[in-house]
PyMOL Python script that loads the backbone (N, CA, C, O; Angstrom):
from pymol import cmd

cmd.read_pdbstr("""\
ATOM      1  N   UNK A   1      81.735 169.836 115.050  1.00  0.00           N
ATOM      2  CA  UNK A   1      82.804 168.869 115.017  1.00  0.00           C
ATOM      3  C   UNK A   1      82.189 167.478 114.796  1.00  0.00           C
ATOM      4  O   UNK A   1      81.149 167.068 115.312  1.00  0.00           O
ATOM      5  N   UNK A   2      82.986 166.827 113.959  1.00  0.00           N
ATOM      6  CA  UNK A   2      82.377 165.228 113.318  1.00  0.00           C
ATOM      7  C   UNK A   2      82.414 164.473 114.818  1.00  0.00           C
ATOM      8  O   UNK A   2      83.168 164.915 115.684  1.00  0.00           O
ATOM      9  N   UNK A   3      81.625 163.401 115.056  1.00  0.00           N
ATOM     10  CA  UNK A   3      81.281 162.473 116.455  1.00  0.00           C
ATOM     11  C   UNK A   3      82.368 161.729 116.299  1.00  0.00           C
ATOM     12  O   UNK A   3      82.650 161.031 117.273  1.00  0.00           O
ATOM     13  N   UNK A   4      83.173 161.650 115.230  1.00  0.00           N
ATOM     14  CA  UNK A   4      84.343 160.343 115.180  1.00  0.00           C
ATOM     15  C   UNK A   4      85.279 161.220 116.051  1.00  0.00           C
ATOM     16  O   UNK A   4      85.569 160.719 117.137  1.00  0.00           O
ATOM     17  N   UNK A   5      85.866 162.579 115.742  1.00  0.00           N
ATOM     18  CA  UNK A   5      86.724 163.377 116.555  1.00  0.00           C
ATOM     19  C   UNK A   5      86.467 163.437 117.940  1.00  0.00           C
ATOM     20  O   UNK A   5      87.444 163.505 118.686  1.00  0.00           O
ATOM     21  N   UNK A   6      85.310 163.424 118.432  1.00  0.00           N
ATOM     22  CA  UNK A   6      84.870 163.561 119.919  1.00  0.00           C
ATOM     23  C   UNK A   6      85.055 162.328 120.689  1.00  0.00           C
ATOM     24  O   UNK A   6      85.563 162.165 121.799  1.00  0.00           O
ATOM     25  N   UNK A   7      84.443 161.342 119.717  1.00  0.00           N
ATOM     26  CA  UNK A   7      84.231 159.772 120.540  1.00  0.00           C
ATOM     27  C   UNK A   7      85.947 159.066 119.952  1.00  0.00           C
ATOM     28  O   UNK A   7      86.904 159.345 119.229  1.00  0.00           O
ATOM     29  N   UNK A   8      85.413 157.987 120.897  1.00  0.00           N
ATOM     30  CA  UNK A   8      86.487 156.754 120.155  1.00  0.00           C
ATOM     31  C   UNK A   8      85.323 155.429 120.392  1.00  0.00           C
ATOM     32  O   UNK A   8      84.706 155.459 121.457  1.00  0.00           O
ATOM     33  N   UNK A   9      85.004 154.202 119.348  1.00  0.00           N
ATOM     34  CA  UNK A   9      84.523 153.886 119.860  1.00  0.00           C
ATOM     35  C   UNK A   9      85.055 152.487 119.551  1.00  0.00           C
ATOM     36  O   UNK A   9      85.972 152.326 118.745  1.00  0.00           O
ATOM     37  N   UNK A  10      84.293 151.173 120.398  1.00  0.00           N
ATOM     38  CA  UNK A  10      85.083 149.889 120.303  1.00  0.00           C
ATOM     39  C   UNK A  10      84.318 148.583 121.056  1.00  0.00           C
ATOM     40  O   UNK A  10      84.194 148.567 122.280  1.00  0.00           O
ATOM     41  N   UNK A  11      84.056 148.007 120.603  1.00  0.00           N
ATOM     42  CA  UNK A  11      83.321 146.510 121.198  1.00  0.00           C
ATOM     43  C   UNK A  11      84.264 145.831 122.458  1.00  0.00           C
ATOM     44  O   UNK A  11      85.439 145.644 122.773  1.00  0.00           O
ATOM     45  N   UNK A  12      82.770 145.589 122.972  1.00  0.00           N
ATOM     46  CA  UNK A  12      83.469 144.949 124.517  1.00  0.00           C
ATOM     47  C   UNK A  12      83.044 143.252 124.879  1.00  0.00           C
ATOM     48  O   UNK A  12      82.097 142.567 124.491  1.00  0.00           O
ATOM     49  N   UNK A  13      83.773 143.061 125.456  1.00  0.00           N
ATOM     50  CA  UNK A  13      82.726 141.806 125.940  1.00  0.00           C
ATOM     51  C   UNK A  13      82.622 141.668 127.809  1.00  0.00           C
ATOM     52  O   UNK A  13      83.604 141.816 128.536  1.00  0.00           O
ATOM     53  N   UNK A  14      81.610 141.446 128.168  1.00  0.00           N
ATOM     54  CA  UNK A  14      81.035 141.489 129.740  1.00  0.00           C
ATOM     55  C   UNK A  14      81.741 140.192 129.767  1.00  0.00           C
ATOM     56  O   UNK A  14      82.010 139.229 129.049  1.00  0.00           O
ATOM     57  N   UNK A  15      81.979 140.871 131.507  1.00  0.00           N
ATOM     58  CA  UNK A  15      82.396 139.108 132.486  1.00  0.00           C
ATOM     59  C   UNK A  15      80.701 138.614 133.274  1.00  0.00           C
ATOM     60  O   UNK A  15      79.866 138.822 134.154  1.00  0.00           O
ATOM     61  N   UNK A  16      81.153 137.755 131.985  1.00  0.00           N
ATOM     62  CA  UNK A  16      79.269 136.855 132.803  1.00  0.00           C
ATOM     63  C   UNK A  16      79.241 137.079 134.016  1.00  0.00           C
ATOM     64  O   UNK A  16      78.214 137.670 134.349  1.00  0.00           O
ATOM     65  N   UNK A  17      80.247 136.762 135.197  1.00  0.00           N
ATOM     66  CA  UNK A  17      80.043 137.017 136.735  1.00  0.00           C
ATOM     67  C   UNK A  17      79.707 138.715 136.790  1.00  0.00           C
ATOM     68  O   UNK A  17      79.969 139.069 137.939  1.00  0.00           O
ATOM     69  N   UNK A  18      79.365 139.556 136.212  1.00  0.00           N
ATOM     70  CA  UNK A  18      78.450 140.997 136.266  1.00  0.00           C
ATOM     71  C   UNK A  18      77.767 140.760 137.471  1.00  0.00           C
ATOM     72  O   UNK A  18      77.953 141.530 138.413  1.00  0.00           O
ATOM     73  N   UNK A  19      76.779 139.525 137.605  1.00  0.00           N
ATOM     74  CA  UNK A  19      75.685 139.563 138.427  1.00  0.00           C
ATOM     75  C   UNK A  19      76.097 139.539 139.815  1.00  0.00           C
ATOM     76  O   UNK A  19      75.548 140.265 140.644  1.00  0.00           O
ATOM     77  N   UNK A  20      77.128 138.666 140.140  1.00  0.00           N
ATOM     78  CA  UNK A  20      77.895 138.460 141.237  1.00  0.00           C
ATOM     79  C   UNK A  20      78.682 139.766 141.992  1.00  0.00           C
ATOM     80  O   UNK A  20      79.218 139.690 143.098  1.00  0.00           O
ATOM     81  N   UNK A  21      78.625 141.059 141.086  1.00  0.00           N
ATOM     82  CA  UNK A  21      79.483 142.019 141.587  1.00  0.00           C
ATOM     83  C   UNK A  21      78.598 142.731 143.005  1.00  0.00           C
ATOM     84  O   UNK A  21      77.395 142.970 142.892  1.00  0.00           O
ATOM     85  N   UNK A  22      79.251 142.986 144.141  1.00  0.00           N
ATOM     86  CA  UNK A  22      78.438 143.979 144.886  1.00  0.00           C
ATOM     87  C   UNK A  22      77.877 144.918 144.919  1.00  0.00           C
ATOM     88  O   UNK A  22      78.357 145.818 144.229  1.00  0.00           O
ATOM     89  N   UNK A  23      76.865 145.172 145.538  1.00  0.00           N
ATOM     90  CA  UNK A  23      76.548 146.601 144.683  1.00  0.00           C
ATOM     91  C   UNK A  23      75.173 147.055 146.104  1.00  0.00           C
ATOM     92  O   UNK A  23      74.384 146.374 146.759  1.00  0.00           O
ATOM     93  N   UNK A  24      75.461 148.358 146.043  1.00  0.00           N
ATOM     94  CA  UNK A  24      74.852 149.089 147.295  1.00  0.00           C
ATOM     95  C   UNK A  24      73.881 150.173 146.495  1.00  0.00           C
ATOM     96  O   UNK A  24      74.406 151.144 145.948  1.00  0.00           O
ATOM     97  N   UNK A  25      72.457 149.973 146.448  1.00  0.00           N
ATOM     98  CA  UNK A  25      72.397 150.933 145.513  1.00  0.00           C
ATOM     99  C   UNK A  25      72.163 152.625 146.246  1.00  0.00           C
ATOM    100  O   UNK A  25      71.748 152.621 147.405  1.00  0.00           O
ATOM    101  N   UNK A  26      72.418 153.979 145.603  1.00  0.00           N
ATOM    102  CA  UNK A  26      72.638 154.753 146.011  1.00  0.00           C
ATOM    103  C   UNK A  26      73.449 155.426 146.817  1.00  0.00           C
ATOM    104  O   UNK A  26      73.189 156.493 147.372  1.00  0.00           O
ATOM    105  N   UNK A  27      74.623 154.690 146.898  1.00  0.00           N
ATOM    106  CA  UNK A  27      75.945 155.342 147.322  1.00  0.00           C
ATOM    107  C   UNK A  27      76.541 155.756 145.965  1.00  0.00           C
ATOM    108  O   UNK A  27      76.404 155.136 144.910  1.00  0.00           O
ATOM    109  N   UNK A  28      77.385 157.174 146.200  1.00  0.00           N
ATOM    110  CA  UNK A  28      78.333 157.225 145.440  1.00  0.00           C
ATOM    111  C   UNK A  28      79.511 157.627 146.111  1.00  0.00           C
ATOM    112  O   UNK A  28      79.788 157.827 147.293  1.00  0.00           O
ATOM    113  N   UNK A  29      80.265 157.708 144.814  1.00  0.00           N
ATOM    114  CA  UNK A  29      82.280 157.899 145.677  1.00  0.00           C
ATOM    115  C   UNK A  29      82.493 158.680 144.200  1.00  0.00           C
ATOM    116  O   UNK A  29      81.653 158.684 143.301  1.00  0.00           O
ATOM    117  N   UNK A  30      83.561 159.215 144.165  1.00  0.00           N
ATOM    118  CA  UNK A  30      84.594 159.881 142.877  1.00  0.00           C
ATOM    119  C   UNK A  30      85.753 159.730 142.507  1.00  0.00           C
ATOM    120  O   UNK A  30      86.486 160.518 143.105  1.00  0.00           O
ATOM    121  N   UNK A  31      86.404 158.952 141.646  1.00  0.00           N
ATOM    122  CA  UNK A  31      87.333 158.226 141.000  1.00  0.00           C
ATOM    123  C   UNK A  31      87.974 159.393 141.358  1.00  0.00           C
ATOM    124  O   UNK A  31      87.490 160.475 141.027  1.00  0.00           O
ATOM    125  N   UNK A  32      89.570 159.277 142.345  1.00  0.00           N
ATOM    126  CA  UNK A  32      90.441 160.590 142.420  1.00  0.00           C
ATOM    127  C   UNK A  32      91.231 161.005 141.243  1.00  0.00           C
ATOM    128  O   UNK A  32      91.856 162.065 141.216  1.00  0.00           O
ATOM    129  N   UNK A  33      91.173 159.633 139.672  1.00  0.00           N
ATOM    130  CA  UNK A  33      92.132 159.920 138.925  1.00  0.00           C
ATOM    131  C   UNK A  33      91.589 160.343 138.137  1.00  0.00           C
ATOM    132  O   UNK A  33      92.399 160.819 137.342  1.00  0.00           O
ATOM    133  N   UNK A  34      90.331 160.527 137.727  1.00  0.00           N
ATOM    134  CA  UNK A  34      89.906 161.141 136.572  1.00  0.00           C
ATOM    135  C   UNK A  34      88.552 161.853 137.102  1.00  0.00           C
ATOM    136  O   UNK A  34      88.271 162.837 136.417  1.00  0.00           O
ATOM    137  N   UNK A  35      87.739 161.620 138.049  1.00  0.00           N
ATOM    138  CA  UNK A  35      86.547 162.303 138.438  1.00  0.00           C
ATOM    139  C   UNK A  35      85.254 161.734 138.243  1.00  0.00           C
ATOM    140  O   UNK A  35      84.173 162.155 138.657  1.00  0.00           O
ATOM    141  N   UNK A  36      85.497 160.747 137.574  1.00  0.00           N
ATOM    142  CA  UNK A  36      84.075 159.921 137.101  1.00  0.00           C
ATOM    143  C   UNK A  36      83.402 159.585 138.145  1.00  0.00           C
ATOM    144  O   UNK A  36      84.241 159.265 138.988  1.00  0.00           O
ATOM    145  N   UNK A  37      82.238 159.460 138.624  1.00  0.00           N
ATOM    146  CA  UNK A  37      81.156 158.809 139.289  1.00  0.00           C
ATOM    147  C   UNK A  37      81.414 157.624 139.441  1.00  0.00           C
ATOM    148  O   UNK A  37      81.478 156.945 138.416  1.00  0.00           O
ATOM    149  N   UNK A  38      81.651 156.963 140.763  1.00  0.00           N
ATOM    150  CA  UNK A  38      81.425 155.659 140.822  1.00  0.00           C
ATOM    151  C   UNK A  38      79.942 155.526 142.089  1.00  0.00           C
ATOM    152  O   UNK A  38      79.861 155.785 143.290  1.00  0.00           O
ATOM    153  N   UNK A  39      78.785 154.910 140.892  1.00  0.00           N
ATOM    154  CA  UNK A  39      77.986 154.401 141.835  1.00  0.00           C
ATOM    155  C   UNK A  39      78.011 152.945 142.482  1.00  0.00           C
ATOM    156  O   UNK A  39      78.809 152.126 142.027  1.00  0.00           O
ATOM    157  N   UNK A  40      77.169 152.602 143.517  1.00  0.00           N
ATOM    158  CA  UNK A  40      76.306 151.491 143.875  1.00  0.00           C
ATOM    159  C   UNK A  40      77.719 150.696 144.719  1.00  0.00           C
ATOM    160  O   UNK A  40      77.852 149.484 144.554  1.00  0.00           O
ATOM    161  N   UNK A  41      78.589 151.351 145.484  1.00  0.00           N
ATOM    162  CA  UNK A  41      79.828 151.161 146.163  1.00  0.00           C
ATOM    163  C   UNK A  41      80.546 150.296 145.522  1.00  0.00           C
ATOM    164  O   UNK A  41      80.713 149.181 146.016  1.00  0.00           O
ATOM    165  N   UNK A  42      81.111 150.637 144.301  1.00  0.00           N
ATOM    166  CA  UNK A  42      81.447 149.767 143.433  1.00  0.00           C
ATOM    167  C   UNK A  42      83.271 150.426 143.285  1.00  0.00           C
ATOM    168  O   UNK A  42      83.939 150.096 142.306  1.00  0.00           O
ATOM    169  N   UNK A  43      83.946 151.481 144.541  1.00  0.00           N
ATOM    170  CA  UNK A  43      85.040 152.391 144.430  1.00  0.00           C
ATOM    171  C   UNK A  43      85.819 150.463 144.790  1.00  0.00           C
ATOM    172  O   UNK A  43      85.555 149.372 145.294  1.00  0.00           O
ATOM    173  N   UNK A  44      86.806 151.197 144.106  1.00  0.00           N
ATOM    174  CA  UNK A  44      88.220 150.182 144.928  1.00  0.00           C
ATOM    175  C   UNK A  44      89.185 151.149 145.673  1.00  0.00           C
ATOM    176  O   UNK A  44      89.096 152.320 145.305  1.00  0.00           O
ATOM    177  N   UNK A  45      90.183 150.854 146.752  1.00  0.00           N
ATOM    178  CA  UNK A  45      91.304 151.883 147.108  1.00  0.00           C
ATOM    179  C   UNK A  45      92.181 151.281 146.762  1.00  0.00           C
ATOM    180  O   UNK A  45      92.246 150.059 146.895  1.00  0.00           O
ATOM    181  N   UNK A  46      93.011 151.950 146.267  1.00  0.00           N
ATOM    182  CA  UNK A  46      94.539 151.261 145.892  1.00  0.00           C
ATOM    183  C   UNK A  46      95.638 152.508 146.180  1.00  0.00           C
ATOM    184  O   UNK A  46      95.504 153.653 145.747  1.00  0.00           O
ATOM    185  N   UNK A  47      96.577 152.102 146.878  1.00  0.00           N
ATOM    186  CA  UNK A  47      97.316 152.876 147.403  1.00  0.00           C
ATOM    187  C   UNK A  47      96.756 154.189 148.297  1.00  0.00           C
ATOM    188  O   UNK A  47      97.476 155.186 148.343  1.00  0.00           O
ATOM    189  N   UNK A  48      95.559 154.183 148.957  1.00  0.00           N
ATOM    190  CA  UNK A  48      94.972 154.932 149.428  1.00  0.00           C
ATOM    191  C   UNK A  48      94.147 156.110 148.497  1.00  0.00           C
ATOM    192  O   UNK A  48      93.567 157.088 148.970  1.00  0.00           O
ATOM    193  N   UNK A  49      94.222 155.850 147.437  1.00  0.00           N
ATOM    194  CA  UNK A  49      93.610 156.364 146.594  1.00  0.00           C
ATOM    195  C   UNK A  49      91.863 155.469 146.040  1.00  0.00           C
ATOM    196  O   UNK A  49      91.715 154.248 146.083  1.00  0.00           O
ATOM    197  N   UNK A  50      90.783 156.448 145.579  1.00  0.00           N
ATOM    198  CA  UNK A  50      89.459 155.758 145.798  1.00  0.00           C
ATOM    199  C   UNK A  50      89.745 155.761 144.351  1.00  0.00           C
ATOM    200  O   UNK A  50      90.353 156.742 143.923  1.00  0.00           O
ATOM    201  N   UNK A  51      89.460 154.971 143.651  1.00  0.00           N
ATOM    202  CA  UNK A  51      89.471 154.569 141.969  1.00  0.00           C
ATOM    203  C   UNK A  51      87.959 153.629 141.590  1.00  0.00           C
ATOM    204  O   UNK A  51      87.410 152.813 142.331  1.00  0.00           O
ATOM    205  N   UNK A  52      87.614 153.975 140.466  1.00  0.00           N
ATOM    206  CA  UNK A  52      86.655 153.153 139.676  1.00  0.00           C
ATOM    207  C   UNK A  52      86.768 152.209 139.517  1.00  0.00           C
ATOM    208  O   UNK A  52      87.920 152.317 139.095  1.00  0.00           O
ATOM    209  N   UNK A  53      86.494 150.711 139.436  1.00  0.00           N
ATOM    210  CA  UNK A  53      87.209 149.150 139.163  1.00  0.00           C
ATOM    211  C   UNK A  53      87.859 149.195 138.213  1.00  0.00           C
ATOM    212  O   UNK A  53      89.045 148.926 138.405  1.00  0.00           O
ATOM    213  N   UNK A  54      87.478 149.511 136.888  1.00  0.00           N
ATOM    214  CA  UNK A  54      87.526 149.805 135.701  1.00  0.00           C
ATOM    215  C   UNK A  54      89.691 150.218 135.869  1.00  0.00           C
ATOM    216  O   UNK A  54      90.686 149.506 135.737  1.00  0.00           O
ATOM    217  N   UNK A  55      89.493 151.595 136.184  1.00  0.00           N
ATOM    218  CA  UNK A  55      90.492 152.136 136.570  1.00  0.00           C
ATOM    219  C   UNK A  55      91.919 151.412 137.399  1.00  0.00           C
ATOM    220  O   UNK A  55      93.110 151.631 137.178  1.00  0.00           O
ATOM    221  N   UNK A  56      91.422 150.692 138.189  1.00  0.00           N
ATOM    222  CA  UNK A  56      92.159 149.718 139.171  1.00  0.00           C
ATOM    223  C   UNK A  56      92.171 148.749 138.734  1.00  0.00           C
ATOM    224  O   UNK A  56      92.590 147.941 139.562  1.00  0.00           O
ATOM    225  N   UNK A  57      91.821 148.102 137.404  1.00  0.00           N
ATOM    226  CA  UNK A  57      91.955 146.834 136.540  1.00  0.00           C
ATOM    227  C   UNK A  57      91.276 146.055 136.708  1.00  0.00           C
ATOM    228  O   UNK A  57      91.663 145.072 136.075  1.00  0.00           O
ATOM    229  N   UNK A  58      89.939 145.759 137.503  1.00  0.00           N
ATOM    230  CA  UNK A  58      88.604 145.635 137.998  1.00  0.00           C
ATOM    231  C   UNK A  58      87.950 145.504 137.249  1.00  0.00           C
ATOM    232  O   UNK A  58      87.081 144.637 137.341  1.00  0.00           O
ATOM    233  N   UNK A  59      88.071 146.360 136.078  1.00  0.00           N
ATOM    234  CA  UNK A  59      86.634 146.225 135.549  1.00  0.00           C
ATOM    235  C   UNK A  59      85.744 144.609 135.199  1.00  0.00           C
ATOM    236  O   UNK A  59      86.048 143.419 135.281  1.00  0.00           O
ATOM    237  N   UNK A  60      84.824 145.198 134.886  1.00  0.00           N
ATOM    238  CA  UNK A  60      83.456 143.701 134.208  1.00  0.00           C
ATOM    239  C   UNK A  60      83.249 143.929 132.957  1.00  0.00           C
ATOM    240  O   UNK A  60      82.159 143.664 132.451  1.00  0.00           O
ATOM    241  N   UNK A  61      84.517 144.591 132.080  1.00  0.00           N
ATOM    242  CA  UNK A  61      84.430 144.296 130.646  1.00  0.00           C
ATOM    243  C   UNK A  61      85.910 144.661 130.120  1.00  0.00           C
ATOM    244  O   UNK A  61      86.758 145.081 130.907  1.00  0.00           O
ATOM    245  N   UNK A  62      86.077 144.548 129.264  1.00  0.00           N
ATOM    246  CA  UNK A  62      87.530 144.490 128.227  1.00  0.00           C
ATOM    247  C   UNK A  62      87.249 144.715 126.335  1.00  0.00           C
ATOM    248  O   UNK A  62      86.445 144.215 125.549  1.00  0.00           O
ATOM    249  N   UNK A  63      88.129 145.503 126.226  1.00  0.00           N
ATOM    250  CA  UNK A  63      88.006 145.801 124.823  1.00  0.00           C
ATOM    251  C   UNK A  63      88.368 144.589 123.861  1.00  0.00           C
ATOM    252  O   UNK A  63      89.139 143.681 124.173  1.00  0.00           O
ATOM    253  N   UNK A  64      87.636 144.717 122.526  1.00  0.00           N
ATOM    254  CA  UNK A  64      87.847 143.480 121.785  1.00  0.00           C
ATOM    255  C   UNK A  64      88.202 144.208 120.467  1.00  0.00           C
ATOM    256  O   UNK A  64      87.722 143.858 119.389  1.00  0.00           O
ATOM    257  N   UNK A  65      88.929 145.074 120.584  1.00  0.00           N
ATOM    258  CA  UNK A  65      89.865 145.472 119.296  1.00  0.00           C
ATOM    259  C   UNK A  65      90.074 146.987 118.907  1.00  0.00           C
ATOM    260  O   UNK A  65      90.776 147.286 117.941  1.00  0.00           O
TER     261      UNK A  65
END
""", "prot")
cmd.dss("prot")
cmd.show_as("cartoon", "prot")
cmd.util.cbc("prot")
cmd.orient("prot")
């Protein structure tokens, strides 16, 4: 199968404050909505649910098209 069918792909741009984010290294947690790995205690809860930042609108980047 062609990599375009598998992937999607798309330019981002970082929030300069990256450096400022907390970060614990070697903890992990598991995004309840999709399963992804969240390392370095980087989970949010929202509605009692453990989510990725990303996921919870958090994230430290955004798509640019």
């Amino acid at each position: 199968m062609p990599i375009a069918e598998l992937f999607s792909f798309q330019g981002v741009e970082r929030d300069p404050a990256l450096i400022a984010l907390p970060s614990r290294p070697g903890l992990r947690a598991k995004c309840m909505h999709c399963g992804e790995q969240i390392l370095n205690e980087r989970q949010v809860l929202v509605d009692g649910l453990t989510l990725g930042a990303t996921r919870a609108g958090q994230g430290y980047y955004r798509g640019t098209g």
